[in-house]
Backbone as a ProteinNet text record, in pm:
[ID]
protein_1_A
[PRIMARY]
XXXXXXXXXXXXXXXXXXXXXXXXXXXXXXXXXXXXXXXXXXXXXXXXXXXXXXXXXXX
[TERTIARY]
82.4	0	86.7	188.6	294.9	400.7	396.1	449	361.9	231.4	135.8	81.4	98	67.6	152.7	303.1	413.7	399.4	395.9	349.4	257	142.4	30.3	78.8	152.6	205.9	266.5	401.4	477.5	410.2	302.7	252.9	169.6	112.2	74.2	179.1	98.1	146.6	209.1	350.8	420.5	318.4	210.2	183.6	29.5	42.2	-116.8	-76.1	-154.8	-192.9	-216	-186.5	-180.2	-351	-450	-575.2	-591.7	-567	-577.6	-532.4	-434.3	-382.7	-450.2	-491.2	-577.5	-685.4	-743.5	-910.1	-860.4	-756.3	-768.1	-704.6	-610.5	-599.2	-707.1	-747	-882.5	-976.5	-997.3	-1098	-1032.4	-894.3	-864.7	-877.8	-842.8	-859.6	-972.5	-1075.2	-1226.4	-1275.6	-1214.3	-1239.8	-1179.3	-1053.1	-987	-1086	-1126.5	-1153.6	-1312.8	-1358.1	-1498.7	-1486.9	-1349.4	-1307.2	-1291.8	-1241.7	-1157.5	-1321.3	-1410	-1533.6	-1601.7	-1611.8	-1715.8	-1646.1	-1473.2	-1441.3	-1502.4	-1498.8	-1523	-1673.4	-1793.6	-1934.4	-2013.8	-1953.1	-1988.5	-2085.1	-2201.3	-2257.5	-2311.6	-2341.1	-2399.5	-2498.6	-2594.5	-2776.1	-2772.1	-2824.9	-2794.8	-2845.6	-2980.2	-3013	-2904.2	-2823.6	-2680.4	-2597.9	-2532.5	-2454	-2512.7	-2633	-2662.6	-2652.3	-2728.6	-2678.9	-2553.6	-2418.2	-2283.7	-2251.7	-2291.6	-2250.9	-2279.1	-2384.6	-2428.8	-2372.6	-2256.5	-2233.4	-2122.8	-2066.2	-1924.7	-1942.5	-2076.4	-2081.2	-2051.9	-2138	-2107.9	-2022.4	-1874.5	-1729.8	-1743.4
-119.5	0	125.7	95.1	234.4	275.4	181.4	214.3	265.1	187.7	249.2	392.6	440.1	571.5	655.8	630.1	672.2	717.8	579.6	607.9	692.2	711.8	843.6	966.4	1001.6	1108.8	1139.3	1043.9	1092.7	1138.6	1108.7	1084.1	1229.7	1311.9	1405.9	1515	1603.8	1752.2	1807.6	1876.7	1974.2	2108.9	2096.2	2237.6	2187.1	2117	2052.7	2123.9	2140	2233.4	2087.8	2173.7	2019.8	1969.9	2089.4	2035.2	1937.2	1984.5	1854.7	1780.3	1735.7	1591.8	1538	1619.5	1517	1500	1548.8	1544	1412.6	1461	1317	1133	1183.4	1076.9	1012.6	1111.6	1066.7	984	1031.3	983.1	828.7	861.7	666.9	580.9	638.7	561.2	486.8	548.7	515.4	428.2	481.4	357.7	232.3	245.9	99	14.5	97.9	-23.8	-19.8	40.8	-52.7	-143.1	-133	-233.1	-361.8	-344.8	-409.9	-517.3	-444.9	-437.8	-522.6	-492.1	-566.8	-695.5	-717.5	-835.8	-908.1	-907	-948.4	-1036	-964.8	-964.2	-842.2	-768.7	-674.5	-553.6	-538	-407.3	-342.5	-193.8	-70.8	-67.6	-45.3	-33.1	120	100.4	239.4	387.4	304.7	503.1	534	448.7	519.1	558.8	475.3	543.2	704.6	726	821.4	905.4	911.4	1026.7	1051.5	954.5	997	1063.8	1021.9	1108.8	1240.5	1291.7	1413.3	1442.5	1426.4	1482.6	1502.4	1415.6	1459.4	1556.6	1585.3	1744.3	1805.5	1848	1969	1996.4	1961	2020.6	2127.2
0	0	0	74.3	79.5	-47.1	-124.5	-251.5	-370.5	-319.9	-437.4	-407.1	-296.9	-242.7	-291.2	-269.1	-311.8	-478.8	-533.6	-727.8	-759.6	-630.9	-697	-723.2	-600.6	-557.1	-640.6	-664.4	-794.5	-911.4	-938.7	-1050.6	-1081.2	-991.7	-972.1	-1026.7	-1099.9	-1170.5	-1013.7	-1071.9	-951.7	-887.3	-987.5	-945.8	-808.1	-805.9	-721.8	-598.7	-540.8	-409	-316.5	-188	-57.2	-60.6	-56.4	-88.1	-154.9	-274.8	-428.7	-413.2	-341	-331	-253.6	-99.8	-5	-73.9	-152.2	-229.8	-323.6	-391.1	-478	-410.3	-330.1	-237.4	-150.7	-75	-44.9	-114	-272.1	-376.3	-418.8	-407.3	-437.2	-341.4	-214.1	-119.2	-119.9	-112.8	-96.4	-210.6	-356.9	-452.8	-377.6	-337.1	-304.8	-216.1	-86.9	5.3	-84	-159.9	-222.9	-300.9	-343.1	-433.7	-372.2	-265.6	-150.7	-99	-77.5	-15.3	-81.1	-242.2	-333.2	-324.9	-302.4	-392.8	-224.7	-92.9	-15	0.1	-85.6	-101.3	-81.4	9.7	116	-21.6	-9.7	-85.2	-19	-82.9	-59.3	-79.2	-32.6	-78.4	-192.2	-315	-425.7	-311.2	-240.2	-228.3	-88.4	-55.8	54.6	-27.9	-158.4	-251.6	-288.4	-345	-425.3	-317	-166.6	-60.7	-37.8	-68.5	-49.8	-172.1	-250.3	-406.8	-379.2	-377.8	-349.1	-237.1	-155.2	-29.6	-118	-205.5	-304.1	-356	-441.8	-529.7	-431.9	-369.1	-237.6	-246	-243.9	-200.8	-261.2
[MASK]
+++++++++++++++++++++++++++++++++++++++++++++++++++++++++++

């Protein structure tokens, strides 16, 4: 996990602001463990997804 964190980072434009990185770090993170989540069985009921989505526009 600490190398693939490492490769994002690198991977990111010099000019990103400390925000933008926690926003987009943040945003992979959260793909991972659903990823992590689905391969387990584990699901989301859609209308909890669609209330977190809309808590994402907001920002």
């Amino acid at each position: 996990m600490k190398e693939e964190v490492i490769r994002r980072i690198k991977s990111l434009p010099e000019s990103i602001t400390a925000r933008e990185m926690h926003e987009r770090m943040d945003f992979i993170l959260g793909v991972q463990e659903a990823l992590e989540s689905s391969e387990r069985g584990e699901r989301v009921p859609a209308e909890k997804v669609r209330k977190k989505i809309s808590t994402w526009a907001s920002r």
